[in-house]
N, C-alpha and C positions, 0 to 999 in steps of 0.2 A: 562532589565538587567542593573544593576548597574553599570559604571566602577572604577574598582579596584582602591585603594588613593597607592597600593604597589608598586614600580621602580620595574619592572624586575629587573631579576637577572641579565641577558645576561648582560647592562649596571652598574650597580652596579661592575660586575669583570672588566668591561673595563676601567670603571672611580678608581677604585682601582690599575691597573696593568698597567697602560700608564704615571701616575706621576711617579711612584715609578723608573718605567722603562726611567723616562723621567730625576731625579735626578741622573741613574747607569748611563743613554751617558751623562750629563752635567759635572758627576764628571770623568769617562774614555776619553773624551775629554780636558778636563783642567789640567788634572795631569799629570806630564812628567815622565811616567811609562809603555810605551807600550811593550818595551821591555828591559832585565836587561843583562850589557855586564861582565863578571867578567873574575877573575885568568889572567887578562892582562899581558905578556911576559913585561919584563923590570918596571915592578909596582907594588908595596907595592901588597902584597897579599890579604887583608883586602881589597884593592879597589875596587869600583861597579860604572860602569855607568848606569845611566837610561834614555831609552831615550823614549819619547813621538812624540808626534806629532807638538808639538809648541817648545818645549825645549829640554835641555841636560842637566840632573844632574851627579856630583862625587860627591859619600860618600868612608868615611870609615868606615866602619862596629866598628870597636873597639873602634873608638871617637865618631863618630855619627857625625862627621863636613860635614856638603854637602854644596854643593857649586854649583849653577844654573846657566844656561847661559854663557855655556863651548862652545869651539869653534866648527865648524864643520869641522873638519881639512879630512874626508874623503869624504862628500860630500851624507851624508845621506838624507840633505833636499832633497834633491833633485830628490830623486829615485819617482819613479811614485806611489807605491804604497800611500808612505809618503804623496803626492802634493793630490793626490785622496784624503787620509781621512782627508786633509786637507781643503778641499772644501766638501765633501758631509755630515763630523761630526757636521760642524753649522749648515749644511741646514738641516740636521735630528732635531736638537733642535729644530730651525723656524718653521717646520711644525708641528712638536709633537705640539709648543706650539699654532699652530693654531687649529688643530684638538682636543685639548682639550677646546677650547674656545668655536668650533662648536658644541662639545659632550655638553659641559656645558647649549647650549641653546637649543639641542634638548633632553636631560633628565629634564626629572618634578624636578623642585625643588622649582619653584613658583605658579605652574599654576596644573591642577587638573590630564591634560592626557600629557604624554611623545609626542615628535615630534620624530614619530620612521623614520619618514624618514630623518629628520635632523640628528639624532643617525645614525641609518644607513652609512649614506655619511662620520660625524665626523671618524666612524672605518674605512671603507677603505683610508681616510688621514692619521689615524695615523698607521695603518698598512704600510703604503707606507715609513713613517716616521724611519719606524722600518725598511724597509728593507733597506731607505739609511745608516741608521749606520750600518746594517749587512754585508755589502757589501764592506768598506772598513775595519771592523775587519777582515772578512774572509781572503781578500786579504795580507793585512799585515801577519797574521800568515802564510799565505803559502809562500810567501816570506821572512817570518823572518829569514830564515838563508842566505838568498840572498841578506839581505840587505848589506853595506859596515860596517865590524868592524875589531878591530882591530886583525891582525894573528893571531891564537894560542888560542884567548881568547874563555870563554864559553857563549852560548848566551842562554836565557831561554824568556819565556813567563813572563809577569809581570803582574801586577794587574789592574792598567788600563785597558789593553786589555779584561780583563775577566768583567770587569764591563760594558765596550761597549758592550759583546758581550749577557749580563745576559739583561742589559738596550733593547736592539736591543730585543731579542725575549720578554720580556714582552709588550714591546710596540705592535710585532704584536699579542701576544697571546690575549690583550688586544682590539687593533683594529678587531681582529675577532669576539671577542664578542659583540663587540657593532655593527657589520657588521649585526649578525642575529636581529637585530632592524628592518630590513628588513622586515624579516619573519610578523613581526604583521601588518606592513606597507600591503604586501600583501592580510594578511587575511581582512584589513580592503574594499580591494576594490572588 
């Protein structure tokens, strides 16, 4: 019996759905957009804050003038959820970007049979990868309206968030799939 020159598929989706997923947390971690504060009491109506996790943006919607690196005059850093996905959003990158290093030397791309067990291992990395960013989007949206803003004003979900949280499950839907690399890992012994 001949072995196959074909990549499984299991690996092919994971090496597909862990970058992609691994650009959605580099860019919902970088963008100061986790959540949007509007219709603020005593402020131009047009005004919008955005606030992420590293920064504070105002725009005004009818100029489009924004302005970054606004004060934290209520003390938003500060809140627990914020300080979490402050610390667990780069470790999710680090790892994602180890676990695709490991997937890249356990998937055939030079050599003739896959390292299904090096595959294997790479997906529960980058699964794990996935669920630290999914743990502080989580957490942030259930405290989003608990966070500190200003009286009165309306708070919504922003785009950031949703890109953490799109990045977060491809990365683990990704590390699952490379996880059944397993599977041939078994059948080989």
């Amino acid at each position: 019996h001949l072995p196959s020159m074909r990549t499984p598929t299991e690996m092919i989706v994971g090496l597909v759905l862990c970058p992609c997923g691994l650009l959605l947390t580099l860019t919902g971690t970088l963008a100061p957009s986790w959540r949007q504060v509007s219709l603020i009491p005593d402020q131009p109506i047009d005004l919008i804050l955005e606030q992420g996790i590293w920064d504070i943006c105002r725009e005004r919607q009818s100029s489009h003038d924004r302005l970054c690196g606004q004060a934290d005059e209520l003390g938003y850093f500060e809140q627990v959820p914020v300080r979490v996905a402050q610390g667990l959003m780069p470790t999710s990158l680090v790892v994602t970007l180890l676990g695709l290093v490991v997937a890249a030397l356990g998937v055939r791309c030079w050599q003739k049979e896959p390292r299904y067990l090096l595959a294997g291992l790479a997906g529960l990395v980058l699964l794990l990868s996935g669920l630290l960013s999914l743990v502080p989007a989580s957490w942030y949206t259930h405290e989003l309206w608990a966070l500190p803003a200003p009286a009165g004003s309306t708070l919504v979900v922003s785009y950031s968030l949703v890109l953490s949280y799109l990045g977060s499950c491809l990365e683990i839907l990704g590390g699952l799939a490379l996880s059944l690399s397993f599977h041939h890992c078994c059948k080989e012994h």
